[in-house]
VOZA-439890 format. One record per residue (C-alpha): residue number from 1; x, y, z; residue in one letter. Coordinates in Angstrom, 2 decimals. Each point is the difference from the previous one (the first is absolute). Example, Ala and Ser with C-alpha at 12.3 -4.5 7.8 and 13.67 -1.06 7.14 Angstrom:
2
<pt 1,<12.30,-4.50,7.80>,"A">
<pt 2,<1.37,3.44,-0.66>,"S">
END
This chain:
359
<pt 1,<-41.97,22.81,17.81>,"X">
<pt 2,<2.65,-1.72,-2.15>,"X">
<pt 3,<0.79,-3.47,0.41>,"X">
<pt 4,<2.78,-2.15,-1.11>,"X">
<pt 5,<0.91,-4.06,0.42>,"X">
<pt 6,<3.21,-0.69,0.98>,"X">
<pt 7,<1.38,-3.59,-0.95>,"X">
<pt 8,<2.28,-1.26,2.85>,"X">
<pt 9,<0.48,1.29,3.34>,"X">
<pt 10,<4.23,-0.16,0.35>,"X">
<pt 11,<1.53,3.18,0.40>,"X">
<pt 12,<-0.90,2.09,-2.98>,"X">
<pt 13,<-3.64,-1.39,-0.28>,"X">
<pt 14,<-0.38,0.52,3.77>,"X">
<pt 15,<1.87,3.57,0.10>,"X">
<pt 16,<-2.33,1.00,-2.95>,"X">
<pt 17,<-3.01,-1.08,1.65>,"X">
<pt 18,<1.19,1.94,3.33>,"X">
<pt 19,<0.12,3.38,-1.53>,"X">
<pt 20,<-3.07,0.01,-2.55>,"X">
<pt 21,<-2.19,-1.19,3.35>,"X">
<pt 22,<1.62,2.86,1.64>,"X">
<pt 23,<-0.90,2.09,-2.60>,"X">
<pt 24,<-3.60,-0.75,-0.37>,"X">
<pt 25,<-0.20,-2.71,-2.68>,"X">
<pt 26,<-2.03,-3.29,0.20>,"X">
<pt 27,<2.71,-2.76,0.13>,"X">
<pt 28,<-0.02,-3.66,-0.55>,"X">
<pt 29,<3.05,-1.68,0.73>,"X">
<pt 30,<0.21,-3.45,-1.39>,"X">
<pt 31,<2.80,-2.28,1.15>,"X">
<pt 32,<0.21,-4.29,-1.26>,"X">
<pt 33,<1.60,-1.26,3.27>,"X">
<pt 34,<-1.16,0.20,3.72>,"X">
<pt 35,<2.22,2.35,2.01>,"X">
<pt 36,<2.25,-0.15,1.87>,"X">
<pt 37,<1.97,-2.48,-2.58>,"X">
<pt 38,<3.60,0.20,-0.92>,"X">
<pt 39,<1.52,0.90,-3.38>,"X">
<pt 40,<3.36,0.01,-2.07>,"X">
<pt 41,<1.85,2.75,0.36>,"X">
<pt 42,<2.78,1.98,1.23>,"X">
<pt 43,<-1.62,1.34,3.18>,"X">
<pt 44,<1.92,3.32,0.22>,"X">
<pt 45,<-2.08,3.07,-0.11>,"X">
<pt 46,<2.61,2.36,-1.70>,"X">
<pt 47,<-0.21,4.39,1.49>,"X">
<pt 48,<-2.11,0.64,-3.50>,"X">
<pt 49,<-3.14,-2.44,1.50>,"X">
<pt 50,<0.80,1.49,3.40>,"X">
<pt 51,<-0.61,3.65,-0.85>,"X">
<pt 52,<-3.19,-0.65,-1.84>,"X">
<pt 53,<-1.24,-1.86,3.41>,"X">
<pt 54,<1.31,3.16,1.76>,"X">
<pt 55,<-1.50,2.33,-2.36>,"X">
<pt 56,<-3.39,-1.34,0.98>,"X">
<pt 57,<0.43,-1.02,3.34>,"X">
<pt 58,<0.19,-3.46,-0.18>,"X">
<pt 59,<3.78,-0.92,0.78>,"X">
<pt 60,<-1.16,0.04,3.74>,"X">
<pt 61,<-2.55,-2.67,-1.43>,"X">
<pt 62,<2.78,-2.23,-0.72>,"X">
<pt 63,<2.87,1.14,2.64>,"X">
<pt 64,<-2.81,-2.06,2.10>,"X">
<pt 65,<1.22,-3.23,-1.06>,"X">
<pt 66,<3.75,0.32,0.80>,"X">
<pt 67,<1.82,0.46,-3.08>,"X">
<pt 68,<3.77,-0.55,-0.23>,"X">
<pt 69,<1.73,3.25,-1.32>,"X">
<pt 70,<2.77,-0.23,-2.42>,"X">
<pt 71,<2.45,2.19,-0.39>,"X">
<pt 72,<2.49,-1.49,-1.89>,"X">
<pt 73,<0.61,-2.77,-3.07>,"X">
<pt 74,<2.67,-2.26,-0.13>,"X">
<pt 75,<1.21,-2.01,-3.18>,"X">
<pt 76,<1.64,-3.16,0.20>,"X">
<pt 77,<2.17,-1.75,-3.00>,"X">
<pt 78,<-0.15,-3.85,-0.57>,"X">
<pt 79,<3.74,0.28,1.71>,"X">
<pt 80,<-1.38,1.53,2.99>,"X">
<pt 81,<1.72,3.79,-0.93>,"X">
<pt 82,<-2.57,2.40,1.68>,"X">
<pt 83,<-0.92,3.54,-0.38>,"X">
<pt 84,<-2.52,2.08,2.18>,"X">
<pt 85,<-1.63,3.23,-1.07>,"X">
<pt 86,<-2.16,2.30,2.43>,"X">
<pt 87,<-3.35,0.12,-2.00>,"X">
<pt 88,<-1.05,3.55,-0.85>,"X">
<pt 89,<-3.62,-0.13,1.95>,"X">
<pt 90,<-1.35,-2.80,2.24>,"X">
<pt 91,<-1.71,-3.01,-1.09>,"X">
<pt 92,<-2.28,-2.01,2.26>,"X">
<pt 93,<0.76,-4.02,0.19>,"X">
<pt 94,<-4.12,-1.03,0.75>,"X">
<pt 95,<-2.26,-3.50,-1.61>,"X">
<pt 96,<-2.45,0.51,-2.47>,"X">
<pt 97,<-1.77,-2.16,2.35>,"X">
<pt 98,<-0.07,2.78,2.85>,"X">
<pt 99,<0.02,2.98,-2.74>,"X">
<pt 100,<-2.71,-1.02,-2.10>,"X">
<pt 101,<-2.33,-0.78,2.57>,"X">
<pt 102,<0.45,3.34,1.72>,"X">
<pt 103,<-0.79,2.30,-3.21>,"X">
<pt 104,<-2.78,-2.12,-0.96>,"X">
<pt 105,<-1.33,0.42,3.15>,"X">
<pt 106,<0.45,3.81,-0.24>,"X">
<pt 107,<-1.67,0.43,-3.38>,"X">
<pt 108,<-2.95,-1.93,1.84>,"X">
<pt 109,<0.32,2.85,2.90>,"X">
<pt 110,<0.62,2.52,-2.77>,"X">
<pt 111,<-4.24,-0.77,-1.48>,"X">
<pt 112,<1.33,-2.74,-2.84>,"X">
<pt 113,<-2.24,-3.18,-0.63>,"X">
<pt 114,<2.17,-2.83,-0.17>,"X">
<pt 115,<-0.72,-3.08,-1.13>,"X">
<pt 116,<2.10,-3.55,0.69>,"X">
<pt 117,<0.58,-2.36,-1.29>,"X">
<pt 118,<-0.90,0.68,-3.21>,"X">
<pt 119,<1.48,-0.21,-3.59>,"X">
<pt 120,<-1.21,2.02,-2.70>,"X">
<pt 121,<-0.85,-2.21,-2.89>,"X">
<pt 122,<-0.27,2.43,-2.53>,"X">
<pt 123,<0.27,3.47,-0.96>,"X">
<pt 124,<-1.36,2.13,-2.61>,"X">
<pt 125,<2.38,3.51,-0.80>,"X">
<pt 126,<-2.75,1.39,-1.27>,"X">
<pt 127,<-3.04,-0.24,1.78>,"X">
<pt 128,<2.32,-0.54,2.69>,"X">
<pt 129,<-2.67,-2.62,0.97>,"X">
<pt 130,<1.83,-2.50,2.54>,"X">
<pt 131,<-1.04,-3.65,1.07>,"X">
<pt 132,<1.26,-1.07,3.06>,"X">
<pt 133,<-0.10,-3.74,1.66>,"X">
<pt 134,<-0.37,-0.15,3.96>,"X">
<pt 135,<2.21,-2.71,0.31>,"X">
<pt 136,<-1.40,-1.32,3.02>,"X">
<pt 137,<-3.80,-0.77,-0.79>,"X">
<pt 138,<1.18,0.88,-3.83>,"X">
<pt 139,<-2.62,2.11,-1.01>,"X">
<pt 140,<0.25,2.41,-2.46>,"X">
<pt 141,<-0.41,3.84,0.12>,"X">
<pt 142,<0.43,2.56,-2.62>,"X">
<pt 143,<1.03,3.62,1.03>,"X">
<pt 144,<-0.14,3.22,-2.08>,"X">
<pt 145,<2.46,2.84,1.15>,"X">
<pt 146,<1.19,3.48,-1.50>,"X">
<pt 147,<3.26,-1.17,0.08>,"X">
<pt 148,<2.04,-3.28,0.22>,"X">
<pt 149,<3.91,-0.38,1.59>,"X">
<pt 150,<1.47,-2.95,-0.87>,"X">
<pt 151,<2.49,-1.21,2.66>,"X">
<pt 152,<0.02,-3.61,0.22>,"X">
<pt 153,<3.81,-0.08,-0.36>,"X">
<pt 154,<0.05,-1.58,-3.74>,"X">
<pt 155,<-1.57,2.75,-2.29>,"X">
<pt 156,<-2.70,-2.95,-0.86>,"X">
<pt 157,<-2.73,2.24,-0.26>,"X">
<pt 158,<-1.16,2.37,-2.61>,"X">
<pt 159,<3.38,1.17,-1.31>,"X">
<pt 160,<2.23,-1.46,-1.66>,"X">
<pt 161,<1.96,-3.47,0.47>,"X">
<pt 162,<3.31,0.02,0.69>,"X">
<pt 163,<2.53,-2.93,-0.85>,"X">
<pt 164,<0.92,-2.35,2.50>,"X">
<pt 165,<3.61,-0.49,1.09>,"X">
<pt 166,<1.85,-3.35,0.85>,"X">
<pt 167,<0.75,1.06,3.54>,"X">
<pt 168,<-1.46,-0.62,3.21>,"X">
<pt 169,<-0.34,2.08,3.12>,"X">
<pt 170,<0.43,-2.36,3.22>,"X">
<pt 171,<-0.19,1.13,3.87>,"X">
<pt 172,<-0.11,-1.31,2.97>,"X">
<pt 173,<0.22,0.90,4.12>,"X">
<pt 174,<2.93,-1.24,1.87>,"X">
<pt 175,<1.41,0.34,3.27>,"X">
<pt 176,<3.44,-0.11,1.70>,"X">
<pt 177,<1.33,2.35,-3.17>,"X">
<pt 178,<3.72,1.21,1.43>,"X">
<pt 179,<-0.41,3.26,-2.14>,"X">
<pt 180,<0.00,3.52,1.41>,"X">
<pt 181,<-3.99,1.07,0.30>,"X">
<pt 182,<0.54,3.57,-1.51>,"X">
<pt 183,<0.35,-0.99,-3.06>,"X">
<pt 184,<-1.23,-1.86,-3.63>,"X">
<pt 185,<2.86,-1.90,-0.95>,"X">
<pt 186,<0.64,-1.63,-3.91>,"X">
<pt 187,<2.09,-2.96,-0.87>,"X">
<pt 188,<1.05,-0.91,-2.88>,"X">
<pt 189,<-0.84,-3.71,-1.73>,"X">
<pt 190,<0.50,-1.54,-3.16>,"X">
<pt 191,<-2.18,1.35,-2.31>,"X">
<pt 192,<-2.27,2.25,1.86>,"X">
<pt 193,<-0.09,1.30,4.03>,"X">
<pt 194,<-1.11,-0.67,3.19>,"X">
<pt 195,<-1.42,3.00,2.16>,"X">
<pt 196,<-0.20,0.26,4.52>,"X">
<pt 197,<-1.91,2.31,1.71>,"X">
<pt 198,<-1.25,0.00,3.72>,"X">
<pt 199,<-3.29,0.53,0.62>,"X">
<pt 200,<-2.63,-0.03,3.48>,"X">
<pt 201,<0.43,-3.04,2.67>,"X">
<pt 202,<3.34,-0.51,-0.06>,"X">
<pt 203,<-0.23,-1.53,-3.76>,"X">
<pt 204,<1.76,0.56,-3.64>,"X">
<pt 205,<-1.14,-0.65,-3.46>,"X">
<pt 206,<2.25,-1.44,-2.45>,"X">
<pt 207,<-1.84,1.26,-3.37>,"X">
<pt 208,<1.54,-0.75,-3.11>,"X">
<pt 209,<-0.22,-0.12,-4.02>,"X">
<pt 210,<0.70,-3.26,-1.36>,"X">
<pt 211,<0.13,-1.54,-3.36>,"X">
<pt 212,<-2.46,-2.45,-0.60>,"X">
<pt 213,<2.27,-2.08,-1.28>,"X">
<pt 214,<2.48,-0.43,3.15>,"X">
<pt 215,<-3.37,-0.77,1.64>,"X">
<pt 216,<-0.86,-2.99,-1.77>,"X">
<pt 217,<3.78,-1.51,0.08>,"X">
<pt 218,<-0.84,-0.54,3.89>,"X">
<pt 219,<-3.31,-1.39,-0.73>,"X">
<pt 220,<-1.59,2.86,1.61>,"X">
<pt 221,<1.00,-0.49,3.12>,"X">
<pt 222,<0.92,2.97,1.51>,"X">
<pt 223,<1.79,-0.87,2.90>,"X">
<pt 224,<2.18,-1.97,-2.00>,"X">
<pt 225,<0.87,3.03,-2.01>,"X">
<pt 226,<0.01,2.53,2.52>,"X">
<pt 227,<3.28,-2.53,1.25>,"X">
<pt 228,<1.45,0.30,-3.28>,"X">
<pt 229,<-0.39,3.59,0.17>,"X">
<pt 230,<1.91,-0.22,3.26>,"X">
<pt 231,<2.93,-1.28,-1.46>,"X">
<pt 232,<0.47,2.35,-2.79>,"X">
<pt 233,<0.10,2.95,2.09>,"X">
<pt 234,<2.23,0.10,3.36>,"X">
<pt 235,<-1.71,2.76,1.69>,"X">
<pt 236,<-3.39,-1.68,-0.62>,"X">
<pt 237,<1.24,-3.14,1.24>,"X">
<pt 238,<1.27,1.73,2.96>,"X">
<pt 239,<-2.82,1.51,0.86>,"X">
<pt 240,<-2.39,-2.69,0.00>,"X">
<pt 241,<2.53,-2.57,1.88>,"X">
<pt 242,<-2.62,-0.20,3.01>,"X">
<pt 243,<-3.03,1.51,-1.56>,"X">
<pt 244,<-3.24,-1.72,0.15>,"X">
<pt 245,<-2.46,0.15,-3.11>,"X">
<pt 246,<-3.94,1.13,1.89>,"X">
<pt 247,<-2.53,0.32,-3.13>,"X">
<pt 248,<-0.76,-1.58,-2.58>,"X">
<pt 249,<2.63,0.93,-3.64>,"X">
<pt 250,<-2.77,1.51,-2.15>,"X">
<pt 251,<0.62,0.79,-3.92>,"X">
<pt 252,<-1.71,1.72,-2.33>,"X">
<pt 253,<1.08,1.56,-3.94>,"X">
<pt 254,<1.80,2.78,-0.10>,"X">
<pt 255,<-0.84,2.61,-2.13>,"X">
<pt 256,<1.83,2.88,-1.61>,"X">
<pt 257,<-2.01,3.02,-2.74>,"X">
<pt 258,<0.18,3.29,-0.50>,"X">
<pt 259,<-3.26,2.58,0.45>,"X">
<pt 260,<-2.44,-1.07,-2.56>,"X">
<pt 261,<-0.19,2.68,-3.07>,"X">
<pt 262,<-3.97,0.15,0.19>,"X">
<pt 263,<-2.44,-1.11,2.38>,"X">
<pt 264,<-4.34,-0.42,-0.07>,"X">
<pt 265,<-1.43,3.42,1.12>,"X">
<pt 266,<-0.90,-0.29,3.45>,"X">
<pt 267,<2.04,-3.05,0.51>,"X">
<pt 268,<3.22,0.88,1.83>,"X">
<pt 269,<2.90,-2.71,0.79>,"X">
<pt 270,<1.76,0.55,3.22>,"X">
<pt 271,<3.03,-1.55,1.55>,"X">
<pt 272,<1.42,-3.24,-1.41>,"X">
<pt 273,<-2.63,0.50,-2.50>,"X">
<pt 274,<0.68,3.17,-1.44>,"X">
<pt 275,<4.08,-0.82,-0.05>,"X">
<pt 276,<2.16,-2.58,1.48>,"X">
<pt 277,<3.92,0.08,0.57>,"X">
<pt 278,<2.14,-1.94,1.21>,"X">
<pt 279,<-0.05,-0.52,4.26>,"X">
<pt 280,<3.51,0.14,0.38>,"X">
<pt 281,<-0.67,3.74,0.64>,"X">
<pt 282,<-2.52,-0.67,2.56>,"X">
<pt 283,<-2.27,2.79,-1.30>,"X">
<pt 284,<-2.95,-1.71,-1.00>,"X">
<pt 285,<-2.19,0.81,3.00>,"X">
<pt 286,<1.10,3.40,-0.15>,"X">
<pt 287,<-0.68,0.54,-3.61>,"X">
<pt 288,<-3.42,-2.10,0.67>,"X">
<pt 289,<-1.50,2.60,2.47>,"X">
<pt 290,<1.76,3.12,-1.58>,"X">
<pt 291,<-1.81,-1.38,-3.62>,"X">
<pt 292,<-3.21,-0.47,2.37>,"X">
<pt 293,<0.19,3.80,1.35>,"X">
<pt 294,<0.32,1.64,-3.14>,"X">
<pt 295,<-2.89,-2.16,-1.32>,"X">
<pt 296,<-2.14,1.48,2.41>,"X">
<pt 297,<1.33,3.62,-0.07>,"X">
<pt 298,<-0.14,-0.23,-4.05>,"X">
<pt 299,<-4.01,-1.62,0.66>,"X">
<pt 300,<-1.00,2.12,2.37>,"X">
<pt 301,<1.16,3.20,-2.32>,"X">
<pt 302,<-1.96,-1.60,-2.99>,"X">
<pt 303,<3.09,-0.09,-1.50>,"X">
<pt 304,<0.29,-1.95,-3.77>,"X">
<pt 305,<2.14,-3.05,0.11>,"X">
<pt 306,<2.72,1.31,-2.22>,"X">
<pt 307,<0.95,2.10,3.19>,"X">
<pt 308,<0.68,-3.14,2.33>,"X">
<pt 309,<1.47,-1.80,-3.08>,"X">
<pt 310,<2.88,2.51,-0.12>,"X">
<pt 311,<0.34,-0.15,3.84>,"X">
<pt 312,<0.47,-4.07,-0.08>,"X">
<pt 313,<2.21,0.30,-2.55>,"X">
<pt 314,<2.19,2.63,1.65>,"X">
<pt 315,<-0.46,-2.09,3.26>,"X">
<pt 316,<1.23,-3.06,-1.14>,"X">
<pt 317,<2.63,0.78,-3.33>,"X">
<pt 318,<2.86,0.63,2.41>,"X">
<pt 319,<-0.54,-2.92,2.03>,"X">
<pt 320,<-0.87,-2.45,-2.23>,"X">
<pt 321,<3.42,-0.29,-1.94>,"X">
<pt 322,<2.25,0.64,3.06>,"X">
<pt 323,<-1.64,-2.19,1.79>,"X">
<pt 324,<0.60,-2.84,-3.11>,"X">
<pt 325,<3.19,0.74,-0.06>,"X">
<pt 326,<0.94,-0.43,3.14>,"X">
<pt 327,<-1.60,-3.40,0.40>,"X">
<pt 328,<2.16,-1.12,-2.92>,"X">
<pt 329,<3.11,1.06,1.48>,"X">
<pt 330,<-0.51,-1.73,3.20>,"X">
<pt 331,<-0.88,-3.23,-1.71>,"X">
<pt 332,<3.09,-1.10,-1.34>,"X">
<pt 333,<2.78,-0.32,2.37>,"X">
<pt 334,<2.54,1.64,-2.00>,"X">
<pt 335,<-1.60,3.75,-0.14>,"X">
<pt 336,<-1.16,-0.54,3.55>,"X">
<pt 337,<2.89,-0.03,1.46>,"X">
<pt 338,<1.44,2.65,-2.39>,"X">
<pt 339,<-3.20,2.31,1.13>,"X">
<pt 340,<0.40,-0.79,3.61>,"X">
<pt 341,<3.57,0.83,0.13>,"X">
<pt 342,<-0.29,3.03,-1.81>,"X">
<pt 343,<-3.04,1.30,2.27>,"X">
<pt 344,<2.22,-1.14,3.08>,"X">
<pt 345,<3.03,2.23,-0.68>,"X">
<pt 346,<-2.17,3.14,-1.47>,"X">
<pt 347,<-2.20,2.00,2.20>,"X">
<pt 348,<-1.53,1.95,-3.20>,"X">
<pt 349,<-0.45,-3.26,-2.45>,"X">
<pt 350,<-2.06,-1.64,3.24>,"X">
<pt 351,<-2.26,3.58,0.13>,"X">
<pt 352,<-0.16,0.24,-3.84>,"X">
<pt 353,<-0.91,-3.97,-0.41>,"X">
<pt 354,<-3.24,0.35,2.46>,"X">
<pt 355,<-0.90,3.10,-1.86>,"X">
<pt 356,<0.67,-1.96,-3.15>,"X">
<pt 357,<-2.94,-2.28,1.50>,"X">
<pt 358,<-2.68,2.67,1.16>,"X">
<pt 359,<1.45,0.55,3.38>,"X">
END
């Protein structure tokens, strides 16, 4: 029997350990926090993610928990100019807190061993020989698979480190949103953007990227700059006028690399740790459990890595520049409100700029 240690339990780590159960391997899934526990992020689970949980029967696994669908994205200028664009393929609006908990508790169901909390102090890439803490009587193990996937969201372990950025990604749940719930909707601020979405309960996350910098000019206090986000955009402002924050604002780097040119033998990155774009796309999930499906397929063939190498990097090339570039254009006012006025009056540049972006 093969057996492979999979570092993080999100949605790639937890899709990955899913299918190798399935598929007779020995599985140990290790994960640092306690679920269920929240997480930055965008929240919307775009059709790529949703057709890998269909192609293994587990969208019905989360259609359970009562995602919002979305069928549409709107983009809003600092001005208030607005254009809407019928998305291409259904995205779900649904917490990491519900999500996570759900496919974790699946790849338990599925025959993995998962262990939490736990953090993995150290790995070696070539023994593969991995130490892990239990963080709650903190005694330490050490575990000795076939194979390792890395998915803790960071690319921290094994392969190589990628630089950090000077931005932030910052959510939060509020309710009382006056927004239309079929749809993920993008406003324009100075210097970077602010992203909706509605997810389960009745409740939207406001998810955005935000330069350190701006941060620390309100003392960190992110109420205080959510309000000056407010102001710089007219539909945001509008939209929030009666809205009522419900969670805590939670922040965390934001990272942005390409596929990594080489990896340890036997030590596969997955997710946010094989590649991460920029959210504004709202692909990351999606990517996460399509990278985590073709780890397993490519495993499970006994497959060399060079194979899944070129697949990443055909994955992600497309959507990783787009994706950059779009972010930049709706982060300064003036080419936001040329972008969304041009999308607004032409049919074909709204379909082309979503395929631009992966859609």
């Amino acid at each position: 029997m093969s057996s492979v240690t999979i570092i993080g339990a999100g949605p790639a780590g937890a899709t990955a350990a899913i299918l190798l159960a399935r598929r007779g391997w020995a599985v140990t899934l290790i994960e640092q926090h306690k679920f269920p526990r929240d997480k930055v992020c965008g929240e919307c689970l775009s059709a790529l993610g949703i057709e890998v949980l269909e192609r293994h029967g587990l969208a019905c696994v989360l259609a359970k928990l009562g995602p919002v669908k979305l069928s549409k994205t709107t983009l809003v200028a600092p001005d208030g100019t607005e254009a809407t664009v019928a998305l291409p393929g259904a995205m779900w609006g649904l917490s990491r807190y519900a999500m996570d908990q759900a496919l974790a508790e699946e790849a338990v169901r599925a025959g993995a061993r998962m262990i939490q909390p736990a953090r993995v102090e150290s790995l070696d890439p070539v023994s593969l020989q991995c130490v892990v803490r239990d963080l709650v009587s903190n005694e330490l193990r050490t575990l000795i698979s076939d194979h390792v996937l890395v998915a803790d969201g960071k690319a921290s372990m094994g392969v190589a480190k990628p630089n950090k950025t000077s931005d932030l990604g910052v959510k939060a749940h509020f309710s009382g949103v006056e927004d239309q719930p079929d749809r993920i909707t993008l406003f324009g601020v100075r210097g970077h953007y602010v992203g909706l979405a509605p997810i389960e309960d009745a409740r939207w996350n406001v998810a955005m990227s935000v330069p350190a910098a701006r941060v620390a000019e309100c003392r960190g206090n992110f109420d205080a700059f959510f309000e000056q986000l407010r102001r710089e955009n007219a539909g945001l402002n509008r939209r929030f006028a009666n809205a009522t924050r419900v969670s805590d604002w939670l922040a965390a780097p934001l990272p942005r690399f390409a596929v990594a040119r080489d990896w340890p033998a036997r030590l596969v990155p997955i997710g946010n740790a094989a590649a991460a774009l920029e959210p504004i796309g709202g692909e990351g999930m999606g990517l996460a459990m399509r990278s985590a499906e073709l780890a397993a397929l490519e495993l499970s063939a006994g497959n060399d890595a060079s194979r899944l190498r070129r697949a990443f990097r055909k994955l992600w090339r497309l959507r990783r520049g787009s994706s950059r570039a779009a972010a930049v254009t709706m982060s300064h006012p003036a080419t936001a409100g040329i972008a969304v006025r041009t999308i607004s009056a032409n049919d074909a540049v709204a379909r082309a700029s979503l395929k631009f972006v992966g859609k």
